[in-house]
PAGUVO-890220 format. One line per field, with one value per atom (N, C-alpha, C): residue number from 1; chain; atom name; x, y, z. Coordinates in Angstrom, 3 decimals, m for minus. Layout:
// PAGUVO-890220
resi <- (NUM	...)
chain <- (A	...)
name <- (CA	...)
east <- (X	...)
north <- (Y	...)
up <- (Z	...)
// end
This chain:
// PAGUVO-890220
resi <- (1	1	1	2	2	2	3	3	3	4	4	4	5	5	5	6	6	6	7	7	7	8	8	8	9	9	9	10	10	10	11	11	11	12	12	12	13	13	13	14	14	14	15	15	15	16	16	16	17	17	17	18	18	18	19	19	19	20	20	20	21	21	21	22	22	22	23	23	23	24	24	24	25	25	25	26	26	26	27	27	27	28	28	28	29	29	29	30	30	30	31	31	31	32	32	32	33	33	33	34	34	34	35	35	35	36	36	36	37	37	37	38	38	38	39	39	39	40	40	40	41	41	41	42	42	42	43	43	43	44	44	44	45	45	45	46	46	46	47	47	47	48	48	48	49	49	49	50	50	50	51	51	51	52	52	52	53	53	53	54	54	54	55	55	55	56	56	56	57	57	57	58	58	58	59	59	59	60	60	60	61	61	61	62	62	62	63	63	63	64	64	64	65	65	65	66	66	66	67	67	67	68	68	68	69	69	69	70	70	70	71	71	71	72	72	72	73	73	73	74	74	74	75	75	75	76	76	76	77	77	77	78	78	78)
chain <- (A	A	A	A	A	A	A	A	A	A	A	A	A	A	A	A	A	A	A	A	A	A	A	A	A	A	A	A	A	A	A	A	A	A	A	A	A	A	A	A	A	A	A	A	A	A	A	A	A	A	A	A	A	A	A	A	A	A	A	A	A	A	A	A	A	A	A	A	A	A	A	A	A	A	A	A	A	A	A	A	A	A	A	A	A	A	A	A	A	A	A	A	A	A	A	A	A	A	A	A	A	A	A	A	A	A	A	A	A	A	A	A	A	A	A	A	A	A	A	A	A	A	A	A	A	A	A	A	A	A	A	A	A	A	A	A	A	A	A	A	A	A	A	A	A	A	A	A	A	A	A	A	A	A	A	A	A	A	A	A	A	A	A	A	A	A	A	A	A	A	A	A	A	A	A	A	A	A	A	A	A	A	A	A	A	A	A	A	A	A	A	A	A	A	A	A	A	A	A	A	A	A	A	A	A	A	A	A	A	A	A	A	A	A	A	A	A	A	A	A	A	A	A	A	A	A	A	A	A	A	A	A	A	A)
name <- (N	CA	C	N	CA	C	N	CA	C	N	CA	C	N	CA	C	N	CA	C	N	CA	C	N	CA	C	N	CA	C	N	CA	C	N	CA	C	N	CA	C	N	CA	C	N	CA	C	N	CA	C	N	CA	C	N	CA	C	N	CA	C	N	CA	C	N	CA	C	N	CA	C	N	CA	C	N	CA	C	N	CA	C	N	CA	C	N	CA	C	N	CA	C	N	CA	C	N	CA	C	N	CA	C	N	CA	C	N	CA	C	N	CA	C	N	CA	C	N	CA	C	N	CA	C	N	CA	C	N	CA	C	N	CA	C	N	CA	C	N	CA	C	N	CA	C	N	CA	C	N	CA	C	N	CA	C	N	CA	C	N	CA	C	N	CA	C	N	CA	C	N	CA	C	N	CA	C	N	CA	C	N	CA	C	N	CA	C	N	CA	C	N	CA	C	N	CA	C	N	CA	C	N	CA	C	N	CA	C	N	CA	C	N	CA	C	N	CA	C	N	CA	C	N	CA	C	N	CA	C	N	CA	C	N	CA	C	N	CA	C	N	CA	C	N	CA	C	N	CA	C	N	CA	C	N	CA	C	N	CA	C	N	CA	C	N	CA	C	N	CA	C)
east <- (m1.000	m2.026	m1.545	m0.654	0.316	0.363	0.391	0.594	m0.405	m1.584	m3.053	m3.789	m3.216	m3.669	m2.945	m1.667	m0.678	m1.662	m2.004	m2.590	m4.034	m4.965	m6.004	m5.781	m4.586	m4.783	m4.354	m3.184	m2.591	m3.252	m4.184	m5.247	m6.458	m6.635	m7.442	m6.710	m5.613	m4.804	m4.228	m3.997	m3.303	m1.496	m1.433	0.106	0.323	0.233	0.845	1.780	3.310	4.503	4.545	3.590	3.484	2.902	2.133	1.568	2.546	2.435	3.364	2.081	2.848	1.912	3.011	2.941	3.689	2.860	3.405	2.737	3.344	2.075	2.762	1.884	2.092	1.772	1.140	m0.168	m1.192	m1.510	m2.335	m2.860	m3.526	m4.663	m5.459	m5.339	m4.127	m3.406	m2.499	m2.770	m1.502	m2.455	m1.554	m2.036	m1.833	m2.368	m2.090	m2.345	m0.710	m1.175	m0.759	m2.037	m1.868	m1.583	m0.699	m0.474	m0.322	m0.977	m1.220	m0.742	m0.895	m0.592	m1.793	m1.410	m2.304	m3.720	m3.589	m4.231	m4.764	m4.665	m5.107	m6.459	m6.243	m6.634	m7.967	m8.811	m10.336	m10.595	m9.687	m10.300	m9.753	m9.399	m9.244	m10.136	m10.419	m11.538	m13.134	m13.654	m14.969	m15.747	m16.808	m17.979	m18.578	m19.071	m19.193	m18.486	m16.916	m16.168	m16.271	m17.343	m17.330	m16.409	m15.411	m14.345	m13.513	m13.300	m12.286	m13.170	m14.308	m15.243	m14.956	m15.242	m14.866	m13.798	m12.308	m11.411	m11.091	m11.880	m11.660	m12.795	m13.427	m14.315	m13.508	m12.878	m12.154	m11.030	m10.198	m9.145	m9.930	m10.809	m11.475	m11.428	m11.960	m12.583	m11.071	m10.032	m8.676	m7.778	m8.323	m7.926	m8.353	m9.908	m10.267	m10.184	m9.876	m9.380	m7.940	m7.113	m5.700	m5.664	m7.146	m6.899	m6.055	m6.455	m5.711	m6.913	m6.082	m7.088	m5.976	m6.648	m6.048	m7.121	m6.047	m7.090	m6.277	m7.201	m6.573	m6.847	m5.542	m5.544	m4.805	m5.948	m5.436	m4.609	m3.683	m2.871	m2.693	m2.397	m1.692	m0.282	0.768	2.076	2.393	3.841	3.831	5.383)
north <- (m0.984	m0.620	0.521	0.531	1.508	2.869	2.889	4.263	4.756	3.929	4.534	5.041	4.308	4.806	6.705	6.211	7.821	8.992	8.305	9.598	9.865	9.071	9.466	10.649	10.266	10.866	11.891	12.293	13.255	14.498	14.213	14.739	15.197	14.716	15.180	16.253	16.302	16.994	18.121	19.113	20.422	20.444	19.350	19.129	17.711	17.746	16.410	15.860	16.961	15.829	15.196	15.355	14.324	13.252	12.731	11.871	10.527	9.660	8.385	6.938	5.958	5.224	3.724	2.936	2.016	0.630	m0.608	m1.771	m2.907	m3.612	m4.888	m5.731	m7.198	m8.217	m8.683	m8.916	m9.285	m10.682	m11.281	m12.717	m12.986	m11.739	m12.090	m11.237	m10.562	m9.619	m9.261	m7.951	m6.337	m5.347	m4.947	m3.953	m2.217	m1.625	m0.572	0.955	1.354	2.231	3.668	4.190	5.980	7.046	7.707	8.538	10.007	10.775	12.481	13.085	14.563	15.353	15.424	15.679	15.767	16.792	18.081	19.011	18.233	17.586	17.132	15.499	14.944	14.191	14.252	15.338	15.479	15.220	15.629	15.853	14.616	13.800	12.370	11.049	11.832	10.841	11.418	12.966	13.407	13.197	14.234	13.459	12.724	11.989	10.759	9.647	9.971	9.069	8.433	9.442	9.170	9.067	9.840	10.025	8.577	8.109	6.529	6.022	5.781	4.573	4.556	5.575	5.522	5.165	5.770	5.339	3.690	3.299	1.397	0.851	1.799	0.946	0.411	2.000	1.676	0.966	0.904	m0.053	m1.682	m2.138	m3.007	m3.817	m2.523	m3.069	m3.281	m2.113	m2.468	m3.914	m4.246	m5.545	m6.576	m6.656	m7.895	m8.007	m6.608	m7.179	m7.563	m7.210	m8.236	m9.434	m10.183	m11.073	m11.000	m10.119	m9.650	m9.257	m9.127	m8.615	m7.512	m6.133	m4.760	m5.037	m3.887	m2.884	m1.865	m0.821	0.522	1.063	1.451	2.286	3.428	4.444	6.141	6.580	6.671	7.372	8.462	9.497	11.212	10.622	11.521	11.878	12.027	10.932	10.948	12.237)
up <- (m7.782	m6.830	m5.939	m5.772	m4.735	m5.391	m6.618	m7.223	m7.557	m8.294	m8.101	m6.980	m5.715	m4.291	m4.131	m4.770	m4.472	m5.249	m6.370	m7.353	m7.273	m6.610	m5.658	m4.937	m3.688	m2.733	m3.193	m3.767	m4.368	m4.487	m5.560	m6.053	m4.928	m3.911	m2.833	m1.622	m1.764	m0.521	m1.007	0.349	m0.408	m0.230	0.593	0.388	m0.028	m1.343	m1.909	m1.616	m1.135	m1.036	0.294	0.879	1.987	2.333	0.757	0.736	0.824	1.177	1.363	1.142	0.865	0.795	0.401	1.842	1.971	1.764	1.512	1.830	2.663	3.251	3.735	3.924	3.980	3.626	5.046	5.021	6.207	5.577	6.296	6.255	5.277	5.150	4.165	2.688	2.578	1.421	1.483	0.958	1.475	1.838	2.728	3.599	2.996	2.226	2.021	2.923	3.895	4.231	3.787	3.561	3.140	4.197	3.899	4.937	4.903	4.905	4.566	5.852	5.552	6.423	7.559	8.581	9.618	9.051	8.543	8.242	7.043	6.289	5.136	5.565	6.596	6.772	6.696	6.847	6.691	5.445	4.463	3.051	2.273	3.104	2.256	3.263	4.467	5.257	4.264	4.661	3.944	5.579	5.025	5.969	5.912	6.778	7.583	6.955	6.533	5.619	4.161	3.936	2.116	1.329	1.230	0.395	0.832	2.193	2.549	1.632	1.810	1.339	0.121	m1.035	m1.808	m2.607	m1.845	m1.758	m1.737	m1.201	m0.393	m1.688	m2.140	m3.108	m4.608	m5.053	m6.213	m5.893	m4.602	m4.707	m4.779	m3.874	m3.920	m5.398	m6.511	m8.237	m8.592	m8.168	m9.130	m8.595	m7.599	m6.428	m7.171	m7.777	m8.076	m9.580	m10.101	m11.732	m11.494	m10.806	m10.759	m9.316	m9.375	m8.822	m7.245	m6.664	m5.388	m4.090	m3.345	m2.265	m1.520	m1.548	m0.580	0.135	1.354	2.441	2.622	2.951	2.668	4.055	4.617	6.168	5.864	6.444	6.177	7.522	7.898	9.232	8.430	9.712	9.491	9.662	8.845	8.690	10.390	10.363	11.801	11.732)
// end
């Protein structure tokens, strides 16, 4: 799940090697957070957040064919 999230974002940003994408274990899953470059962050939010949604939709389908539950939090590169 972690690496399909990487090659999403990958693919949406103009500086890939700053994509990061860590996990951790919340109550009700894992917590997947993505983390881009500050300048990149529009084009993996979209307007009025289409592109997250989307984003949170296909992890959602790849979540429930392996019997799992994500959530996906986008932060900028600190």
């Amino acid at each position: 799940m972690k690496e399909l999230l990487e090659i999403i974002a990958k693919r949406l940003v103009d500086d890939p090697d700053a994509v990061t994408v860590t996990e951790k274990q919340a109550q009700k899953g894992i917590v997947l957070e993505l983390r881009v470059a500050q300048e990149d962050m529009g084009k993996v939010i979209g307007k009025q957040g289409r592109i997250a949604k989307a984003i949170r939709v296909v992890m959602r389908a790849a979540a429930i064919h392996n019997n799992a539950f994500f959530s996906v939090d986008i932060l900028p590169q600190e």
